[in-house]
LOBA-404356 format. One record per residue (C-alpha): residue number from 1; residue in one letter; x, y, z. Coordinates in pm, 1 decimal. Layout:
+------+------+----------+----------+----------+
! resi ! resn !       px !       py !       pz !
+------+------+----------+----------+----------+
!  NUM !    A !        X !        Y !        Z !
...
+------+------+----------+----------+----------+
! end
This chain:
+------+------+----------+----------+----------+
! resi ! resn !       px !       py !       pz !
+------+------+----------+----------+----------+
!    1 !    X !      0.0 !      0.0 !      0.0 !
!    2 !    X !    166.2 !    368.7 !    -55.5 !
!    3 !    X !    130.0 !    661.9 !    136.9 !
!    4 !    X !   -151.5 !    921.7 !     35.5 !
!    5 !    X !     -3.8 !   1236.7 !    -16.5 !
!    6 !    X !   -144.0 !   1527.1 !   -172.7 !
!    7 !    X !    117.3 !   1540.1 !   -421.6 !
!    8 !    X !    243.8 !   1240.2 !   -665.9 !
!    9 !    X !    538.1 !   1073.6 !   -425.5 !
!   10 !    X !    887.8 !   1071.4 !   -599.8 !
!   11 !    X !   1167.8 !    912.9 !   -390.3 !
!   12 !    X !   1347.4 !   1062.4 !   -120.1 !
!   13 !    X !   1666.8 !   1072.9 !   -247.3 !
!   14 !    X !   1541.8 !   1274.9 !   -591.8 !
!   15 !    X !   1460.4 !   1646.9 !   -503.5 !
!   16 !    X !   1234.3 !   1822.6 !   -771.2 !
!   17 !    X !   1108.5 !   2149.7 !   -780.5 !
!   18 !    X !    740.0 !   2250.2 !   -811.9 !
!   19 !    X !    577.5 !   2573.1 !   -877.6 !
!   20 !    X !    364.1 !   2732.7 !   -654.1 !
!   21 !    X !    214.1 !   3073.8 !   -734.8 !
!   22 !    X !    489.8 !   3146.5 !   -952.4 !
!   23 !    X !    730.3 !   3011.3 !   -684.6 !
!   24 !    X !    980.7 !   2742.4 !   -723.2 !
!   25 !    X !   1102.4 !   2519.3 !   -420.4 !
!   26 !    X !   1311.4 !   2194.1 !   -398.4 !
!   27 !    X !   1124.3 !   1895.2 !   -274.9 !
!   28 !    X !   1092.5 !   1910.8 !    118.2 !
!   29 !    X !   1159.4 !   1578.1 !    174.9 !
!   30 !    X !   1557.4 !   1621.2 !     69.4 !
!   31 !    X !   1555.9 !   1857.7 !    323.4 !
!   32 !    X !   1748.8 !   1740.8 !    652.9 !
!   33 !    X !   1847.6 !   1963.0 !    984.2 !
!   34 !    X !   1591.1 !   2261.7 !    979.0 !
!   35 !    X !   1623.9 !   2484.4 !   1261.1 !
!   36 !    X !   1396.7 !   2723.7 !   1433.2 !
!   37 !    X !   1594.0 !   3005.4 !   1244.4 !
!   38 !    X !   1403.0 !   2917.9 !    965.7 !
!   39 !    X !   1021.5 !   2994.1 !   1111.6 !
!   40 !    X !    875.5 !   3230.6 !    855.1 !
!   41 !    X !    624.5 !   3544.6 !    985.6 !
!   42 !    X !    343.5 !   3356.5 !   1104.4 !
!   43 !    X !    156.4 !   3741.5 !   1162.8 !
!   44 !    X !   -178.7 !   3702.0 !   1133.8 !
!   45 !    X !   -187.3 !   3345.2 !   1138.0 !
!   46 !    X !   -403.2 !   3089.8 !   1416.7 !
!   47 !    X !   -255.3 !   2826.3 !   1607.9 !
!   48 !    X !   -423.4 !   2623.7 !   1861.8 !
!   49 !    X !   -132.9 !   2386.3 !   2119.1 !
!   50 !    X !   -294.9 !   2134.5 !   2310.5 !
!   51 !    X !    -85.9 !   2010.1 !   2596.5 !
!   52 !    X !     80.5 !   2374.9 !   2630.7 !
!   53 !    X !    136.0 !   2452.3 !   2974.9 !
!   54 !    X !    469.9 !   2252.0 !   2948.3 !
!   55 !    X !    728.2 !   2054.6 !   2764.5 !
!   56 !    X !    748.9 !   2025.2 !   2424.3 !
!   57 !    X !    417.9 !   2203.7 !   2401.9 !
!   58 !    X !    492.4 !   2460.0 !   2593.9 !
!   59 !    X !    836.4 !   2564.4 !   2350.3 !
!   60 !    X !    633.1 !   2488.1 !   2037.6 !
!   61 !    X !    333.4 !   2777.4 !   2170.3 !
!   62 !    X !    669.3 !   3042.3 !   2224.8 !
!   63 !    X !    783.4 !   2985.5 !   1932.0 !
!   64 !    X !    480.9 !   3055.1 !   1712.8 !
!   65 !    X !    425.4 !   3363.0 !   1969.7 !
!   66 !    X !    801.2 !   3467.9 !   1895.1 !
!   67 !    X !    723.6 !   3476.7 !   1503.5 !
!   68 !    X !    416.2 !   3621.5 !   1537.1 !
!   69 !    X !    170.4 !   3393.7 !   1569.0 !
!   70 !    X !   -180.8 !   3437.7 !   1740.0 !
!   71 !    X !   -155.3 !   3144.1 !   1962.9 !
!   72 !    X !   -430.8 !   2958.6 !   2169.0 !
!   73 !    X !   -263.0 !   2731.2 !   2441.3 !
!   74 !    X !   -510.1 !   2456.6 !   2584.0 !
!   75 !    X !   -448.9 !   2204.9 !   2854.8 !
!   76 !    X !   -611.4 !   1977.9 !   3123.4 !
!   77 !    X !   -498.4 !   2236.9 !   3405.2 !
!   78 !    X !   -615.4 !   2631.2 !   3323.2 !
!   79 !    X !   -434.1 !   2753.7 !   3604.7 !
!   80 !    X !   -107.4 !   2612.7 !   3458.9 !
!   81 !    X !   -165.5 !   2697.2 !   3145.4 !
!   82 !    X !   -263.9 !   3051.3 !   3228.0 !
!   83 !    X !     69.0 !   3063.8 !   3414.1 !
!   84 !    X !    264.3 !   2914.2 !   3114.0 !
!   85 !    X !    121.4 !   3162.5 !   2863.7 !
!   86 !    X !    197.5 !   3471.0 !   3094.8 !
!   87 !    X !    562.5 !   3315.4 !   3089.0 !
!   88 !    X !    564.6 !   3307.9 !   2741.8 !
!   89 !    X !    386.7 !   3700.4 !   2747.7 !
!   90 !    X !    682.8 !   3808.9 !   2950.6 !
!   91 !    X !    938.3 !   3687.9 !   2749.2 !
!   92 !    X !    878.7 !   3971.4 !   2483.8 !
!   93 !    X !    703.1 !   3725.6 !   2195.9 !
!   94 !    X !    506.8 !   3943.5 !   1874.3 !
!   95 !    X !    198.6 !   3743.8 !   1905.8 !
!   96 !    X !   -119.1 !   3715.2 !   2095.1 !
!   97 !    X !   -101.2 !   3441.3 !   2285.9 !
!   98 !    X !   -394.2 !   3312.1 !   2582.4 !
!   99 !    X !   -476.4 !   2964.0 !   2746.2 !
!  100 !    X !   -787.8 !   2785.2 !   2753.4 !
!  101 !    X !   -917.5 !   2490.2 !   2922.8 !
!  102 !    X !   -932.6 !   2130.1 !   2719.0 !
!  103 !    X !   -965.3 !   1836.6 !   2928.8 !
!  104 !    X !   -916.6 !   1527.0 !   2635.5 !
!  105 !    X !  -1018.8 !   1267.8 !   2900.3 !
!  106 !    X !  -1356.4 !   1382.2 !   2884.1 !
!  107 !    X !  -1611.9 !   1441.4 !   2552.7 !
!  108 !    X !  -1833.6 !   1694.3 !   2740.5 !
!  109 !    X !  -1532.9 !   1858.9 !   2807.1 !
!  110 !    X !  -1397.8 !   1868.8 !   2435.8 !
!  111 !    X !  -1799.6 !   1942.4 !   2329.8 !
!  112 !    X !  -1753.5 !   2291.9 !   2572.6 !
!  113 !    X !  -1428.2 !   2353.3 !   2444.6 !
!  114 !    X !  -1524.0 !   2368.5 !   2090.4 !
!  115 !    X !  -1832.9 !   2548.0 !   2150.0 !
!  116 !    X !  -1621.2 !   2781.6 !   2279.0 !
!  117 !    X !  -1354.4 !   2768.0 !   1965.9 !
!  118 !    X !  -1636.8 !   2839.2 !   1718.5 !
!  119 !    X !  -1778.2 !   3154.5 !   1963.0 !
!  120 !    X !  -1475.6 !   3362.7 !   1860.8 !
!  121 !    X !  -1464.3 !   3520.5 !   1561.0 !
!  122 !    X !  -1037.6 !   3423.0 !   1478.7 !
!  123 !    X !  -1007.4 !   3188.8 !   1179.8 !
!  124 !    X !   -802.5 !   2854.8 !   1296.4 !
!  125 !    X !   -508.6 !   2754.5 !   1081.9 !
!  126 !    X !   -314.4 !   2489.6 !   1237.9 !
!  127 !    X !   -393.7 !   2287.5 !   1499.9 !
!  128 !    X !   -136.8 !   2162.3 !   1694.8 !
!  129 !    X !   -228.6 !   1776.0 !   1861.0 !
!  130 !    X !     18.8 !   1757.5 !   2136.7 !
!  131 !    X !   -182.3 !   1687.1 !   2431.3 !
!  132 !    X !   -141.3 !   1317.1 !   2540.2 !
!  133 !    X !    -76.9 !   1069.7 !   2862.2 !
!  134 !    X !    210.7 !    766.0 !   2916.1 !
!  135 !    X !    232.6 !    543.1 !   3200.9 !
!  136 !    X !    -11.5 !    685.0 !   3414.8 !
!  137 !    X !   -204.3 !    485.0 !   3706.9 !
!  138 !    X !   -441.8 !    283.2 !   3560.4 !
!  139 !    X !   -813.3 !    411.1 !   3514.5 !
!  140 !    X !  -1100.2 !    470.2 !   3276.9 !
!  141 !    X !  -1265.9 !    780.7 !   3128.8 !
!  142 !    X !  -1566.1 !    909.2 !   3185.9 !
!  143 !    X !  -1663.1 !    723.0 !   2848.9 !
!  144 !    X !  -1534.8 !    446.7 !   3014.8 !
!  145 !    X !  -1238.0 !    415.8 !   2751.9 !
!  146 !    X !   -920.3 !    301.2 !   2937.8 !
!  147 !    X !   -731.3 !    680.5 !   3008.3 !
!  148 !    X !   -472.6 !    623.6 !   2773.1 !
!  149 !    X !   -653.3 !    511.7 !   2481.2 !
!  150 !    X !   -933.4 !    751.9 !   2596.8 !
!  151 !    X !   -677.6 !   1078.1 !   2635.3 !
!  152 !    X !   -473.5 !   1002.9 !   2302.9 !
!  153 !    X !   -680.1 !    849.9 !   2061.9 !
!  154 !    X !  -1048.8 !    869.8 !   2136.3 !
!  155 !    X !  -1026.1 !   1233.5 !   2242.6 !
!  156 !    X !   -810.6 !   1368.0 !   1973.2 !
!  157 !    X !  -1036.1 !   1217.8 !   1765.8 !
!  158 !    X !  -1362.7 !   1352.1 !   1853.3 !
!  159 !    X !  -1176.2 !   1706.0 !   1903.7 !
!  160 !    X !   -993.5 !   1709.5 !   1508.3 !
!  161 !    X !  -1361.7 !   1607.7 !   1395.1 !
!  162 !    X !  -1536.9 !   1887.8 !   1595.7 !
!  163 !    X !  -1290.2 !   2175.7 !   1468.1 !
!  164 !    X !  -1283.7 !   2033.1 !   1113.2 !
!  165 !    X !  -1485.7 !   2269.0 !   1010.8 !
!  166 !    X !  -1376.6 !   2615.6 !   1133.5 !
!  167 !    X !  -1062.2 !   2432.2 !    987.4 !
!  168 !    X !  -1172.1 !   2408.1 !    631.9 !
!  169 !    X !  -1347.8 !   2768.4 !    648.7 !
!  170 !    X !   -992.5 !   2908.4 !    697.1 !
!  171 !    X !   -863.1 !   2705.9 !    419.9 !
!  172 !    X !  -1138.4 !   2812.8 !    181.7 !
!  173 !    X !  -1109.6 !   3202.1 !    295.8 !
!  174 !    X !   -740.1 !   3186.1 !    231.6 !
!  175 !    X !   -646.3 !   3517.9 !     59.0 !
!  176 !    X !   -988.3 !   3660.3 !    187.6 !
!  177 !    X !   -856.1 !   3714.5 !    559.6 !
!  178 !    X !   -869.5 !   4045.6 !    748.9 !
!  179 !    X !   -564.8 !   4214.3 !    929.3 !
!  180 !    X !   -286.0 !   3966.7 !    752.7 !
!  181 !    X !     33.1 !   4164.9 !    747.6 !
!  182 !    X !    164.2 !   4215.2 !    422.9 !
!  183 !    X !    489.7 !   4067.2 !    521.6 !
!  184 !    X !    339.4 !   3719.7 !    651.5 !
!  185 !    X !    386.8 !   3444.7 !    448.8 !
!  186 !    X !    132.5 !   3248.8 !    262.6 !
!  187 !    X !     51.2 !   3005.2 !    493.7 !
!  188 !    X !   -167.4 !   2616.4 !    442.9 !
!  189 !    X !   -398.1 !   2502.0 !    704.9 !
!  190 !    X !   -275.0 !   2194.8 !    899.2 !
!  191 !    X !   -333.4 !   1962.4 !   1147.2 !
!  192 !    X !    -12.3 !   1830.2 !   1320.2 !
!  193 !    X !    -41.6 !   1554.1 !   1572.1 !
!  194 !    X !    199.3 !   1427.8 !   1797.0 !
!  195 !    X !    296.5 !   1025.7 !   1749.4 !
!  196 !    X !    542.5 !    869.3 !   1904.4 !
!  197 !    X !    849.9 !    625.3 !   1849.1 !
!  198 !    X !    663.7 !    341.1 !   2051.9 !
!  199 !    X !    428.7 !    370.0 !   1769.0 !
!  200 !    X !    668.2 !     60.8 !   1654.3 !
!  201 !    X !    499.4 !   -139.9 !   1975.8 !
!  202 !    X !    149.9 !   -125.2 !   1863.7 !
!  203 !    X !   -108.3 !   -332.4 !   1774.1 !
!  204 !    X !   -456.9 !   -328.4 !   1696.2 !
!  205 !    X !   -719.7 !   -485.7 !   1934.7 !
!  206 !    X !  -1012.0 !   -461.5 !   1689.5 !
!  207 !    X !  -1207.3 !   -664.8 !   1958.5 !
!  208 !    X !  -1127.5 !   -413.3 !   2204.7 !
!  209 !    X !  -1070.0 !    -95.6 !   2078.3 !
!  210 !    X !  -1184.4 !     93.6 !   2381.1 !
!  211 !    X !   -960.8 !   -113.7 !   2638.5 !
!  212 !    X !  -1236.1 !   -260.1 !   2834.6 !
!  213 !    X !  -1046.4 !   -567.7 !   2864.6 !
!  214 !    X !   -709.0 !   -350.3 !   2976.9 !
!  215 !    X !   -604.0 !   -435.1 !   3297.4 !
!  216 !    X !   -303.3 !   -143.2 !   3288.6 !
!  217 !    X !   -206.2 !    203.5 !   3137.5 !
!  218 !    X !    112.6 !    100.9 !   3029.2 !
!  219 !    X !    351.4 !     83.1 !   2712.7 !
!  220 !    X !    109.0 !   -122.7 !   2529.5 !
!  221 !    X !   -167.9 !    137.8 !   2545.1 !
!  222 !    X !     38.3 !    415.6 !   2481.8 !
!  223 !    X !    188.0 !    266.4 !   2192.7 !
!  224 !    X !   -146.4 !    169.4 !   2012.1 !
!  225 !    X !   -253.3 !    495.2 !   2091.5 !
!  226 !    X !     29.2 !    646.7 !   1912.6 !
!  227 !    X !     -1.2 !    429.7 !   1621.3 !
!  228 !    X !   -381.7 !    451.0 !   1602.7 !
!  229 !    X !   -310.7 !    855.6 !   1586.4 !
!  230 !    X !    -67.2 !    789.8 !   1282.1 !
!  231 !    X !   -365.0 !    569.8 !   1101.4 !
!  232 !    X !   -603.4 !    811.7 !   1171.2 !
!  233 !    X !   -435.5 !   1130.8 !   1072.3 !
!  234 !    X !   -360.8 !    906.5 !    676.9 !
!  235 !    X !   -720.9 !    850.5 !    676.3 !
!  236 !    X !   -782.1 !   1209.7 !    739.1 !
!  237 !    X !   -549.9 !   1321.8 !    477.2 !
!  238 !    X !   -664.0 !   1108.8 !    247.8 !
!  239 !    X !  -1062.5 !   1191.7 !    266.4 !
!  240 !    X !   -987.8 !   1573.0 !    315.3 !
!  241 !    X !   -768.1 !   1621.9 !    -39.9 !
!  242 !    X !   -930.5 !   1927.9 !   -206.2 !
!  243 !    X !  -1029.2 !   2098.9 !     92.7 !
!  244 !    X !   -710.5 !   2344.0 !    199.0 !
!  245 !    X !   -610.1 !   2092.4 !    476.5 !
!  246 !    X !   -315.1 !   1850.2 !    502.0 !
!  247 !    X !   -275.5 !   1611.0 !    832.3 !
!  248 !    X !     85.2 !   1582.3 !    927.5 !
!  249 !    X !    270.0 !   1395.0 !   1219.6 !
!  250 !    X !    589.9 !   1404.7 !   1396.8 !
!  251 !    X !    796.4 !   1199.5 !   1650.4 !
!  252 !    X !   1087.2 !   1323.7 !   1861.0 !
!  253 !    X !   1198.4 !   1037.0 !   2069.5 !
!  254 !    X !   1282.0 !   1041.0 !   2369.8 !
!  255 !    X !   1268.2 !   1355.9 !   2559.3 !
!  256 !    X !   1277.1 !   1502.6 !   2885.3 !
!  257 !    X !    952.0 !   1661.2 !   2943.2 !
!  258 !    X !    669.9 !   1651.9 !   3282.7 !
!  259 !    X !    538.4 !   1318.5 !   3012.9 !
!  260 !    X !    812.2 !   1126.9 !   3086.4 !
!  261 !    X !    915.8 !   1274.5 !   3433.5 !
!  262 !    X !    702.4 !   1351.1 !   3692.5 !
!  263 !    X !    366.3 !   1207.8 !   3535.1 !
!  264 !    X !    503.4 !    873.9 !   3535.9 !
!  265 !    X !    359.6 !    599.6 !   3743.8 !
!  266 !    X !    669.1 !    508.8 !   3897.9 !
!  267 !    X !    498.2 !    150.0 !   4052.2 !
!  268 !    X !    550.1 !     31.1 !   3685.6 !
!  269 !    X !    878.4 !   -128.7 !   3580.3 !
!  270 !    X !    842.8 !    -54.1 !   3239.6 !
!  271 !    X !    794.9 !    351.6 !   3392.5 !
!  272 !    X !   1094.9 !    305.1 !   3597.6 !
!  273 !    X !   1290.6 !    182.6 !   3271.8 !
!  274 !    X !   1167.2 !    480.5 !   3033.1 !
!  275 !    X !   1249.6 !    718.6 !   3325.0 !
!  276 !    X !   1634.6 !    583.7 !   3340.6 !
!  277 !    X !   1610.3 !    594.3 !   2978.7 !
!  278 !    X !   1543.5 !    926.8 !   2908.9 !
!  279 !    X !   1795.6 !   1093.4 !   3160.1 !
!  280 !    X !   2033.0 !    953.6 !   3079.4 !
!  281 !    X !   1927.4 !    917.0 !   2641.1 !
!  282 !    X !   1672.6 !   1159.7 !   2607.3 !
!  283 !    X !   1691.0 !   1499.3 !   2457.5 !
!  284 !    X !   1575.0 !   1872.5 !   2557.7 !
!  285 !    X !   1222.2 !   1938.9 !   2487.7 !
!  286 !    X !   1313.2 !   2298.7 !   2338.9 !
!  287 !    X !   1529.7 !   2094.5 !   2112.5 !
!  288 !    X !   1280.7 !   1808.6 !   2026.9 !
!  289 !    X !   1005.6 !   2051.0 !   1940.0 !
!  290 !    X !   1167.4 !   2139.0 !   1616.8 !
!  291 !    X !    938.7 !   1809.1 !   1525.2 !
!  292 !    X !    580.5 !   1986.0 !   1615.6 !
!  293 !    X !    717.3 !   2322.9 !   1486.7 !
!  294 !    X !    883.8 !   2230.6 !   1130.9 !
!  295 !    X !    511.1 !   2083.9 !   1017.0 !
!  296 !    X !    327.5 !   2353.6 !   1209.7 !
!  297 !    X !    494.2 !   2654.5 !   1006.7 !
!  298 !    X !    666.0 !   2532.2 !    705.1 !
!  299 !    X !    528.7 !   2639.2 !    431.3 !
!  300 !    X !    758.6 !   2406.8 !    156.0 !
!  301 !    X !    563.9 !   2065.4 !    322.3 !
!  302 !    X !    218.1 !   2234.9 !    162.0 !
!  303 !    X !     71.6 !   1938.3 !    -32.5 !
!  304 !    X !    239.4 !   1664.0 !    158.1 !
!  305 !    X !     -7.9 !   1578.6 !    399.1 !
!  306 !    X !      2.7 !   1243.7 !    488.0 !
!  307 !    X !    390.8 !   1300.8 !    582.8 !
!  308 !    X !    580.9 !   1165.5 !    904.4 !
!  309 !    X !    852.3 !   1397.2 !   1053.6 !
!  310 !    X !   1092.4 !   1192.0 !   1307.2 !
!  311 !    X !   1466.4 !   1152.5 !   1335.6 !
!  312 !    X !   1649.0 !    896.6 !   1177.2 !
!  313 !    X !   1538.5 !    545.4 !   1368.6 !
!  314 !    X !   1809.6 !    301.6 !   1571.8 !
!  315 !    X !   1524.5 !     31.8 !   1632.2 !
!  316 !    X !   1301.9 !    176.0 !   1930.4 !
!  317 !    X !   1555.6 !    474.2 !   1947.9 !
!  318 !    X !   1570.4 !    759.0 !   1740.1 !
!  319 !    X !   1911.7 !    927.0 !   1759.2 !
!  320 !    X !   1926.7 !   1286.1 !   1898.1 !
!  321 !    X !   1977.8 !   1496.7 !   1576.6 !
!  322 !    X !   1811.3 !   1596.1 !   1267.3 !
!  323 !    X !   1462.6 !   1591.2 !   1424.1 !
!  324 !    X !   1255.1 !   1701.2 !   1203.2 !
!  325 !    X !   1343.4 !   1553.4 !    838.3 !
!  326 !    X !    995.3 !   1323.1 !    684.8 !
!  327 !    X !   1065.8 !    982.6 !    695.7 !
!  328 !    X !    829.3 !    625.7 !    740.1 !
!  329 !    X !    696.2 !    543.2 !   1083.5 !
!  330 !    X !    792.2 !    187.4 !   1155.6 !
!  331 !    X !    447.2 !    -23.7 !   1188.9 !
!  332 !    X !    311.3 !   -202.3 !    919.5 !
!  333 !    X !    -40.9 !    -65.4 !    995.1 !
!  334 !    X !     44.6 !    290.9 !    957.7 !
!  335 !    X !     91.1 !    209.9 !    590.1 !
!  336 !    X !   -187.1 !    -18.6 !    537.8 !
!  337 !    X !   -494.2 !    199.7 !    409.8 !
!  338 !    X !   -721.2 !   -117.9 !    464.0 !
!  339 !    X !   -643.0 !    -78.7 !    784.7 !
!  340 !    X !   -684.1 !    327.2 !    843.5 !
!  341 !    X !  -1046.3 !    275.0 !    683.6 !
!  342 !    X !  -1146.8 !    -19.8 !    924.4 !
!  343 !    X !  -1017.8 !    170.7 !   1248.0 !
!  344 !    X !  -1171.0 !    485.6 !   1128.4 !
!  345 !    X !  -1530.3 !    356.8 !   1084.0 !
!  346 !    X !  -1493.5 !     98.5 !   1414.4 !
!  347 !    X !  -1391.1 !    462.4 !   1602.7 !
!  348 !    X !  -1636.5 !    643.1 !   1443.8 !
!  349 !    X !  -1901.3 !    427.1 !   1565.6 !
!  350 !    X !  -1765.0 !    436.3 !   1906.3 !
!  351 !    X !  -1745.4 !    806.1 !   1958.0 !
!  352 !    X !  -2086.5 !    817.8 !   1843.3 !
!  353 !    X !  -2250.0 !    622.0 !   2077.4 !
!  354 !    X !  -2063.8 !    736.7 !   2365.1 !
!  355 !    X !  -2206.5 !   1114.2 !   2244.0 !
!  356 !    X !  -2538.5 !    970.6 !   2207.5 !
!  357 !    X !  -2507.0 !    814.3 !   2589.8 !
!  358 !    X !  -2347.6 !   1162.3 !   2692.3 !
!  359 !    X !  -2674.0 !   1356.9 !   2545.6 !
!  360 !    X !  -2403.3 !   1533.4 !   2277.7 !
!  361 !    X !  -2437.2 !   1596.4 !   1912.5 !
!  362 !    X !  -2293.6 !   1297.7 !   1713.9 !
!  363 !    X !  -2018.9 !   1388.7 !   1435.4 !
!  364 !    X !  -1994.8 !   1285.8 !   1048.5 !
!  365 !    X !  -1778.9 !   1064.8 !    870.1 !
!  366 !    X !  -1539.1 !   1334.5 !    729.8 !
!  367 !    X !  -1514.4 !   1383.9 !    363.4 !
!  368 !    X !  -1391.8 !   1679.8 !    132.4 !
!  369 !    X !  -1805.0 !   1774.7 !     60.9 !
!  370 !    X !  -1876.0 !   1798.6 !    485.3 !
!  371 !    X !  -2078.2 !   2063.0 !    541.8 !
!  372 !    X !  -1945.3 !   2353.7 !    751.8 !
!  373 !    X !  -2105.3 !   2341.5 !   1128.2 !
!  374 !    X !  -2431.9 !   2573.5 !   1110.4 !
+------+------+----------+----------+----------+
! end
């Protein structure tokens, strides 16, 4: 099965140019090493960062505020993240920047939040899917959804499907926008979600999607999660082509952030071991953002949604440089489209009758022809 990107797929190895708007640039995929230095204006432009209020979140939000960006920083925690922005604020950044509250855990939660997205009158060109939990103590959602699969999959989920919309009316109103500096770039609309180098661990319970039969919150549960995102987010891509959007992901490896630090349930071995692991392996988190940040503002990866940005892989590590080059994650069902259509409809299902239990509007399949939210 090949990848579906928006553009025809040449190797990696054989950089071509396309024209854009008159504009020639070498294939993004040759390019290795990018750097923060290379952000273009983002004045004018939307971002929404969920999982802000720290670690690679948290540098991601400061750097879109430092180029100008309009940023919207959402997390589990408002207090935190209200304290994170204002530490961002006083740091001298160009942009706007604020904090909301998003708890992914829960769907009423995620319903509010939105409600509250499509209130304000700002257009919304990337969103940022950072939020996510790893080794936690075990426990369910309020859906009932074992927490990691519930936090990381199902909630991303239902929130990418409820801001779809205000998503594609920014795409379609591109050119058409209001107060857009003169010297900001042209920018796509994107969704970037964070995956995860235990993506390579996962495996498909199509039995038990939901983790009713999960008995821990451990590596295996993350790492579905993870890979479940990266099927997803191809099945996204694919079915929004023609609308404006691409769906991009990224992977850092291991880094030192509050997600693989304090958070951890340190009664787990396997928590114990990924702690060790990353203090003494893992990376800085202002360094490992370059992989949220590249696909967030880059404006050469237009047209190659569908793409995976990671560091070059040493089995179930990723070495510490070049982080944010596109490469191939390593499971078999993040390149199976069979696949990315079966979990897609199986999820789709499931969301829908937990918002039906919950009392909350269900969501549509998404397709390049869904109808704008009235």
């Amino acid at each position: 099965m090949g990848i579906i990107y928006s553009r025809a797929i040449l190797p990696l190895t054989t950089a071509r140019a396309t024209t854009t708007s008159s504009q020639t640039r070498a294939d993004p995929r040759a390019k290795h090493f990018w750097t923060k230095d290379e952000v273009p204006p983002l004045d004018g432009k939307v971002f929404l960062v969920t999982g802000s209020s720290s670690g690679m979140g948290w540098y991601c939000a400061k750097t879109l505020a430092e180029n100008g960006g309009h940023v919207i920083m959402a997390a589990r925690s408002l207090e935190r993240t209200q304290k994170a922005a204002q530490m961002i604020k006083d740091s001298g950044v160009r942009g706007k920047v604020e904090a909301m509250h998003l708890d992914l855990s829960s769907f009423r939660s995620i319903k509010e939040f939105s409600d509250q997205m499509h209130k304000r009158e700002e257009k919304l060109d990337v969103l940022v899917n950072n939020a996510g939990v790893f080794l936690v103590e075990h426990n369910r959602t309020e859906e009932g959804f074992e927490v990691v699969q519930g936090t990381n999959y199902f909630g991303t989920f239902l929130l990418t499907h409820l801001l779809l919309d205000k998503l594609k009316d920014t795409a379609q109103n591109k050119g058409h926008a209001r107060h857009v500096p003169s010297h900001s770039v042209s920018h796509p609309t994107w969704i970037v979600t964070m995956a995860s180098l235990f993506e390579l661990l996962g495996w498909i319970q199509w039995d038990d999607l939901e983790g009713q039969k999960s008995r821990e919150s451990g590596v295996f549960e993350y790492s579905t999660s993870k890979l479940e995102l990266i099927m997803m987010m191809r099945h996204l891509n694919k079915n929004l082509q023609g609308t404006g959007i691409d769906c991009l992901i990224s992977q850092p490896g291991l880094v030192k952030t509050p997600l693989n630090g304090r958070k951890l349930d340190h009664r787990k071995l396997s928590a114990i071991g990924v702690d060790l692991a990353t203090k003494v392996y893992g990376q800085e988190a202002s360094q490992a953002a370059n992989c949220l940040i590249r696909p967030a503002t880059d404006p050469t990866v237009e047209g190659y949604g569908g793409s995976y940005f990671s560091p070059p892989w040493l089995w179930l590590l990723a070495l510490n440089f070049d982080h944010a080059a596109m490469r191939e994650p390593g499971n078999s069902y993040a390149r199976d489209e069979a696949a990315w259509e079966r979990l897609y409809q199986k999820t789709l299902d499931i969301v829908n009758k937990r918002l039906i239990e919950r009392g909350l509007p269900q969501i549509e399949a998404v397709s390049a022809s869904m109808p704008a939210r009235a």
